[in-house]
N, C-alpha and C positions, 0 to 999 in steps of 0.2 A: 417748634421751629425745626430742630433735627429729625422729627416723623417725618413733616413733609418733604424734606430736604430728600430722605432715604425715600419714601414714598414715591416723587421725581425720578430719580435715577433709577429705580426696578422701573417704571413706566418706560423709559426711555429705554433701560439694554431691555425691554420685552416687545418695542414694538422696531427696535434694530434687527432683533431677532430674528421677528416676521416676516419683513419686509426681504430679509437675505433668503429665508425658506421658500418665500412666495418667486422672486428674480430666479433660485433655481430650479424649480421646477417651472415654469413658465420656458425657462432655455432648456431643459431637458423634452418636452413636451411639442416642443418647435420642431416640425422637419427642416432638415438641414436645408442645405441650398442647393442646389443643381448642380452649381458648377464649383462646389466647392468639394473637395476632394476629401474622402471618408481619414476621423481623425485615429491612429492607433492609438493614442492617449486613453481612448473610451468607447462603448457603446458595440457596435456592430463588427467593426475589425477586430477588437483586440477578441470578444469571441468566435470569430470563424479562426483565429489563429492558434487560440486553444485548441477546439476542436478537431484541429485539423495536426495537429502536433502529434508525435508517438507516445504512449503510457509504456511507460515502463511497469515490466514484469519483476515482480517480486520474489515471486519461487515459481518454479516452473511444475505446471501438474498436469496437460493433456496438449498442449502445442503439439503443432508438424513444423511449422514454421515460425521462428521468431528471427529478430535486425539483433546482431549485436555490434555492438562498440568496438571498435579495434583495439582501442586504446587504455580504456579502463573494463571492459569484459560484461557492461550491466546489459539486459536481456530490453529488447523494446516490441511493444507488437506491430508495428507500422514499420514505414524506410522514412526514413530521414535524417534528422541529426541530433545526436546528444546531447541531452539536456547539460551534463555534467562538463563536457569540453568541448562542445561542437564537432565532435569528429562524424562525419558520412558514417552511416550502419550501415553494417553489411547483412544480406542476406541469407539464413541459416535454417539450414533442415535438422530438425530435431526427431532423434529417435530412441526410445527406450526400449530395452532390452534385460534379460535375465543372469543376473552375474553367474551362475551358477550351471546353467547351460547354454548361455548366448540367443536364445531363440525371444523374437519379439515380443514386448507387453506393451500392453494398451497405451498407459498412463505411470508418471513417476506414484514412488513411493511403493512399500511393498509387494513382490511380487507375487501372481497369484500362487506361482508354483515350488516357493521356495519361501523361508521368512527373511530373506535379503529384501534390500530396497533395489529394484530398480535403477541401471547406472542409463545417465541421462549422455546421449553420444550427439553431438553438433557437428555438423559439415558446410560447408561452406558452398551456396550453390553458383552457377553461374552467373554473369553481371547481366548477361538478358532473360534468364529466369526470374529476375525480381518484379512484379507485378505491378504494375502503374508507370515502368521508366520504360522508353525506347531501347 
């Protein structure tokens, strides 16, 4: 009596189970509706919103240009806003240079001409210099 009892109830949570698998993907698999407005919850929005978001720069190694933060200082390759506190990026010229005689290098990290690293110098350019705003 208790096999079948246990036997029952694996049948029944195996074909609740199915039944939830199959409902979602049947709604996943559905094009949306016309006039129903794309949801950010999921699917198509919330990826072009990634996408379209700045990555933050980790260490800097051959930029001309990166957005930094007013506010907390972290480096972004895009304009926009902060991941860390929303603040507007600004837009910044990046240049490397030779601590030992000032004269321009490629890229951070070692200089060709000297065994110093490279000092990484940022400016701030102007507000209609930044590429994609009016």
């Amino acid at each position: 009596m208790r096999v079948l009892i246990v036997a029952l109830a694996v049948c029944l949570l195996a074909g609740c189970g199915a039944q939830q698998r199959s409902a979602d993907t049947s709604t996943a698999s559905a094009p949306p509706a016309a006039s129903a407005p794309a949801s950010p919850a999921g699917g198509a929005g919330t990826q072009a919103v990634a996408a379209s978001a700045p990555k933050m720069i980790e260490a800097l190694t051959n930029q001309k240009q990166v957005f930094e933060c007013p506010k907390c200082g972290m480096d972004y390759d895009a304009a926009g806003t902060c991941s860390m506190d929303g603040a507007e990026l600004v837009a910044m010229r990046v240049d490397y240079t030779c601590p030992m005689d000032h004269q321009p290098v490629a890229q951070a990290g070692h200089c060709p001409r000297c065994a110093m690293n490279a000092r990484v110098e940022k400016t701030a350019l102007a507000a209609n210099a930044t590429p994609g705003k009016p």
